[in-house]
C-alpha positions in Angstrom: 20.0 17.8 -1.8 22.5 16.3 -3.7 24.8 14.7 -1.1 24.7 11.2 -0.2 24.9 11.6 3.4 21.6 13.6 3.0 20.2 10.6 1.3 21.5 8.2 3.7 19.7 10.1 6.2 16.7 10.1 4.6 16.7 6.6 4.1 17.1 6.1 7.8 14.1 8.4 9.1 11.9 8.2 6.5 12.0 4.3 5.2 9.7 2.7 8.1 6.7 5.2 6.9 7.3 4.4 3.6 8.1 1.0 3.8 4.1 0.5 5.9 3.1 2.6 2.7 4.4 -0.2 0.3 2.8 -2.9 2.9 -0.9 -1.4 2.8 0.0 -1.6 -0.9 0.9 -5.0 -1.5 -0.1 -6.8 1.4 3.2 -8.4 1.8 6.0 -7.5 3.7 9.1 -8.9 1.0 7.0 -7.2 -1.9 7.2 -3.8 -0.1 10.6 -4.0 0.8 11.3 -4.7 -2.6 9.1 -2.0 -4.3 10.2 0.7 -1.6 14.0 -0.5 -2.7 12.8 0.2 -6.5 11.2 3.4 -5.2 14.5 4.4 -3.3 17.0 3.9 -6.3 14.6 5.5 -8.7 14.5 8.7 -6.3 18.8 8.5 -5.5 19.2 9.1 -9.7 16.9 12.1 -9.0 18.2 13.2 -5.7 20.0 16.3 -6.8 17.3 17.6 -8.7 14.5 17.2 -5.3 13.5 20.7 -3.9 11.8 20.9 -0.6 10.8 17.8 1.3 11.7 14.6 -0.5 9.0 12.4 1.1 6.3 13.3 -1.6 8.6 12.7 -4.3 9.6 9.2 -3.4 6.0 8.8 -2.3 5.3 9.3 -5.8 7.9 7.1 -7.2 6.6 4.3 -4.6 3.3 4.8 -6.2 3.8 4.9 -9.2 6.1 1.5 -9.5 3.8 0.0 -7.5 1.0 0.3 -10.0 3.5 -0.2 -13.3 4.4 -3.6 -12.0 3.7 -5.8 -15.0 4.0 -8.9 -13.3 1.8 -10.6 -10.1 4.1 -12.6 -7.8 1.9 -15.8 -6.8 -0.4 -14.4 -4.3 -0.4 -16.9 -1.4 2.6 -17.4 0.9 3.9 -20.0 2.1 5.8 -19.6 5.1 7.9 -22.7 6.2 7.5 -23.4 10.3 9.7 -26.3 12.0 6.9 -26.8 14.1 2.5 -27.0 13.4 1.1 -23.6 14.5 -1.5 -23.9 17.6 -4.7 -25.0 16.8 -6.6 -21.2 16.4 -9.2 -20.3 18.8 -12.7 -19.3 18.1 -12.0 -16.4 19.9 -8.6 -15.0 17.9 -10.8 -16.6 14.3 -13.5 -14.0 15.6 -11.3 -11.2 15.8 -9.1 -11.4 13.1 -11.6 -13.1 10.4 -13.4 -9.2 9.3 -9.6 -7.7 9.2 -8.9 -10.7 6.8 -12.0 -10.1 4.9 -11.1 -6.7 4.3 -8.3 -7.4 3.3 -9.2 -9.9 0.4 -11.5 -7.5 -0.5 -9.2 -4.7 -1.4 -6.8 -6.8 -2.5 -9.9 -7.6 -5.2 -9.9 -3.7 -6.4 -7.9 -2.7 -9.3 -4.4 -1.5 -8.3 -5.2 2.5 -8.9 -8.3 2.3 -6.4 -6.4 0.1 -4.0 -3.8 2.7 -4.0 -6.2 5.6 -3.8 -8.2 3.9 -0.7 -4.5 3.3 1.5 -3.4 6.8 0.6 -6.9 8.2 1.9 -7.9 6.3 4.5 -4.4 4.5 6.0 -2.2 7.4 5.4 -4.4 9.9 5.8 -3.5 12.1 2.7 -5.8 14.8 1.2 -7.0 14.2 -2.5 -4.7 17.2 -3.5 -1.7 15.1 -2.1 -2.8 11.8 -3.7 -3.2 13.3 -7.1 -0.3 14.9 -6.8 1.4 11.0 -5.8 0.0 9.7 -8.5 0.1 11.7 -11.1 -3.7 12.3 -11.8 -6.5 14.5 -11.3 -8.2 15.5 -8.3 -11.2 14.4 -9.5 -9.8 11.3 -10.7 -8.5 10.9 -7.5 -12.4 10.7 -6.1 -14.2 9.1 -9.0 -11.5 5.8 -8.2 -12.2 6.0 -4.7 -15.9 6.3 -5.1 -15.6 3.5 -7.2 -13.8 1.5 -4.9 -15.9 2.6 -2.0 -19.0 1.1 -4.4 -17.3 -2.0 -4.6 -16.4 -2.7 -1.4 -20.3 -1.9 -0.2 -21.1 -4.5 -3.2 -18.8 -7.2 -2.0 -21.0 -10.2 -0.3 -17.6 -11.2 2.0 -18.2 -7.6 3.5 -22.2 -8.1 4.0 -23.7 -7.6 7.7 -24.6 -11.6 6.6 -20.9 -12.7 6.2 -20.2 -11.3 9.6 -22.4 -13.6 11.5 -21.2 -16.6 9.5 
């Protein structure tokens, strides 16, 4: 694998997946451009040495940057309009409010459990492969996401009462 061209490719078939994989981990669309840029020039000084399907490596790489980040960024964004934003509706409030919710909540979670829960349940990757990601155990792998999953049941913005709000 250790042409460019074949990285170049690579970059342009496989970045959308992994760039909605940094998303789902951050929560913020300039944050995952820029950890899925970190994880792309970490996995171009290891291109040549990549058997097989380099998806899982850089996977791995996005993962693992992603929870070495020292730093938080200021968490709220401000996004600067030339004109006010409609006035919502109580309809789209209804509708998006439990997706926002959610949200907050995992966004609450400690980085590995966040990033065990969006491997599992948005990606859709078997424990195996999220160990493997991640660089942990398989069993670490579901005592985080049991914790998580504990949380999240424990979390009063989640309760069947902060729905009818």
């Amino acid at each position: 694998m250790a042409s460019s061209d074949t990285f170049a490719e690579f970059v342009a078939t496989r970045s959308p997946r992994l760039q909605r994989t940094a998303y789902l981990l951050t929560h913020d669309w300039a944050q995952a451009e820029d950890l899925l840029q970190m994880a792309l020039v970490r996995a171009w000084g290891a291109w040549g040495r990549i058997d097989g399907d380099p998806e899982p490596y850089v996977r791995k790489v996005l993962v693992n940057v992603y929870a070495s980040w020292w730093r938080r960024r200021w968490r709220h964004v401000e996004q600067p309009m030339s004109q006010l934003p409609e006035p919502p509706t109580v309809d789209h409030i209804s509708r998006v409010d439990r997706r926002d919710e959610v949200w907050q909540a995992l966004g609450r979670l400690p980085r590995r459990q966040r990033a065990v829960l969006v491997l599992r349940y948005f990606e859709d990757m078997t424990e195996a492969q999220i160990a493997d990601a991640m660089s942990i155990s398989v069993g670490t792998v579901k005592s985080q996401a049991k914790k998580a999953l504990e949380k999240l049941r424990l979390d009063e913005s989640l309760t069947l009462e902060a729905a009818y709000r």
